[in-house]
C-alpha positions in Angstrom: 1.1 -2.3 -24.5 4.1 -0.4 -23.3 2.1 3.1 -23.2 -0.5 0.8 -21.1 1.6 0.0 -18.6 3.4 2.7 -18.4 -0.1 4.8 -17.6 -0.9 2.0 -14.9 2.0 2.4 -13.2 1.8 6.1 -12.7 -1.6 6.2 -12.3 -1.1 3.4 -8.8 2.5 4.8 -7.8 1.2 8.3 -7.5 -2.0 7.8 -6.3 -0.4 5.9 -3.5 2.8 8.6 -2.9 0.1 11.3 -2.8 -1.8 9.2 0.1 2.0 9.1 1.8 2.0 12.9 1.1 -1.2 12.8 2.9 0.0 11.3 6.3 3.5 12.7 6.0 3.2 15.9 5.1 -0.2 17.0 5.5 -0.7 17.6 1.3 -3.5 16.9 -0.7 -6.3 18.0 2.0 -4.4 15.3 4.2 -3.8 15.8 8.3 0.0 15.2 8.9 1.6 13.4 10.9 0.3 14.8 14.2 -3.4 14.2 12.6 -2.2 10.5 11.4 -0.6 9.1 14.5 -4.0 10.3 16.5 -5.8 8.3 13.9 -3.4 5.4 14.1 -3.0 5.3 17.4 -7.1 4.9 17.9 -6.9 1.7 15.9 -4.0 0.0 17.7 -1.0 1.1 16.4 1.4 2.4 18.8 3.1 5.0 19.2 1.0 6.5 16.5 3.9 8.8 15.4 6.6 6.2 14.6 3.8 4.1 12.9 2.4 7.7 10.6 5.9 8.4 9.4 6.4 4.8 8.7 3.3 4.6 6.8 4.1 8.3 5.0 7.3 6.8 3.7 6.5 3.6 3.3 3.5 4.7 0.7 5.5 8.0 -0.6 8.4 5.3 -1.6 6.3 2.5 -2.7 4.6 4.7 -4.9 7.5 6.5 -6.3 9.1 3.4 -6.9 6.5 1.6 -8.7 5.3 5.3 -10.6 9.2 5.1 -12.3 9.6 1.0 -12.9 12.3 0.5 -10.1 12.3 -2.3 -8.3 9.1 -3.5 -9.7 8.0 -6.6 -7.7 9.1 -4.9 -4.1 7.0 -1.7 -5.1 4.3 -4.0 -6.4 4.6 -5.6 -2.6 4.5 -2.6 -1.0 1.2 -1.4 -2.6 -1.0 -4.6 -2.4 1.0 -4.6 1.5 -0.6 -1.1 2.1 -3.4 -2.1 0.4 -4.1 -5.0 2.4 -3.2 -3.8 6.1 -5.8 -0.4 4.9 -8.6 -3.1 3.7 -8.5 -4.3 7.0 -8.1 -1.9 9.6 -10.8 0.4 7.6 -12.3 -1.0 4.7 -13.7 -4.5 5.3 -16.4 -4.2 8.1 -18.3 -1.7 5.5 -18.4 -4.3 2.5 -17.3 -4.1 -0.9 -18.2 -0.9 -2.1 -15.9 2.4 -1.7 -19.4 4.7 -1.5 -20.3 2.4 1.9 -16.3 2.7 2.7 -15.8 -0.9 1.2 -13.0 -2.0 0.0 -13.4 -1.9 -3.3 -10.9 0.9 -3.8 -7.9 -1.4 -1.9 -8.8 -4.0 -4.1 -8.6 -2.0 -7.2 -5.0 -0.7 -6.5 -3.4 -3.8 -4.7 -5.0 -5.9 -7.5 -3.5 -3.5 -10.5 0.1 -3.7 -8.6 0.5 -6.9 -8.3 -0.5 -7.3 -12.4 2.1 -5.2 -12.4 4.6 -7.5 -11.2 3.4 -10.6 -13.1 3.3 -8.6 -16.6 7.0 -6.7 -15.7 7.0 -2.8 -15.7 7.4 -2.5 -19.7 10.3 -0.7 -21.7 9.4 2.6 -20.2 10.7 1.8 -17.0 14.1 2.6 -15.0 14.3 -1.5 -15.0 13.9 -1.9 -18.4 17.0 0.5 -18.3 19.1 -2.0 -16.1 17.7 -4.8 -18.5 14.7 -6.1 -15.6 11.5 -5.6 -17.4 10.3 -8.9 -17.3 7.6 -9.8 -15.3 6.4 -13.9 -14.9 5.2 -16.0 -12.0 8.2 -15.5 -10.4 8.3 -12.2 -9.5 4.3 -12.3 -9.3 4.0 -14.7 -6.5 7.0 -12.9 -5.0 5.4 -9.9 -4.3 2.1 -11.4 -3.4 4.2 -13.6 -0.9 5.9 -10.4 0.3 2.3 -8.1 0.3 1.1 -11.3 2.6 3.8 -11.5 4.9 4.4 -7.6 5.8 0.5 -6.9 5.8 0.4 -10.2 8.5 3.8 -8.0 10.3 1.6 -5.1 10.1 -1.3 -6.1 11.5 0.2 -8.4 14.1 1.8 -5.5 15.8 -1.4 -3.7 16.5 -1.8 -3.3 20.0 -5.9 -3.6 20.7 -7.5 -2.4 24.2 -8.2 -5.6 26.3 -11.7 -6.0 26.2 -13.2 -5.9 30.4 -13.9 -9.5 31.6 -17.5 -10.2 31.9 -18.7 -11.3 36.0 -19.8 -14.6 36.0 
């Protein structure tokens, strides 16, 4: 069990730090943060360079964080967050499916955070090393609460063209 959750973790944590790489620093076939905050910017979040580099970091750390079992539940939160706010903004209008564009992929990794915090990060984790591996409803609904609220934030702040008034 220990090995299993140690492979999930890496395998969400990095996934998401190499989307952060992505945006922040143009890795992995990504387009920067010049080619993130034009992006960003075309779906209502402005200015489009504060919000890339927030995103780039916020992923990058998330990832990081939840890839090493540190912090669990707040990592956890910050991937189903991300996850959320991208299911959104990108993902939901195209269905389920990630080979329409769906959201199936956000759900995937969001989902498999969140277990994350409700099982605990296992023994081969930097909590386990402080003595914080467990997991529980506590620290489950925590992050959930958390992934809610700073997706809502997120997604509040977007500032959407007015639509023109119709004559009447």
């Amino acid at each position: 069990m220990e090995l299993g959750l140690f492979l999930l973790r890496i395998t969400v944590g990095l996934t998401l730090a190499a989307h952060g790489a992505q945006k922040l620093l143009g890795w992995f076939g990504g387009y920067g943060i010049a080619g993130t905050a034009g992006w960003l910017e075309s779906v209502g979040f402005r200015p489009g360079r504060r919000h890339a580099i927030l995103a780039g970091v916020t992923e990058i750390g998330g990832g990081l964080l939840l890839a090493i079992g540190l912090a669990t539940p707040l990592a956890a939160a910050i991937v189903a967050s991300v996850m959320i706010v991208a299911a959104a903004i990108v993902h939901l209008k195209n269905g389920f499916f990630v080979t329409s564009g769906g959201v199936e992929y956000n759900v995937v990794l969001g989902v498999a955070a969140l277990a994350i915090a409700f099982t605990g990060p296992g023994a081969l984790s930097i909590d386990a090393l402080f003595g914080y591996a467990d997991g529980g409803l506590l620290p489950g609904v925590t992050a959930l609460a958390i992934a809610i609220v700073g997706a809502a934030g997120q997604l509040a702040s977007r500032q959407l063209p007015q639509s023109a008034p119709v004559a009447g």
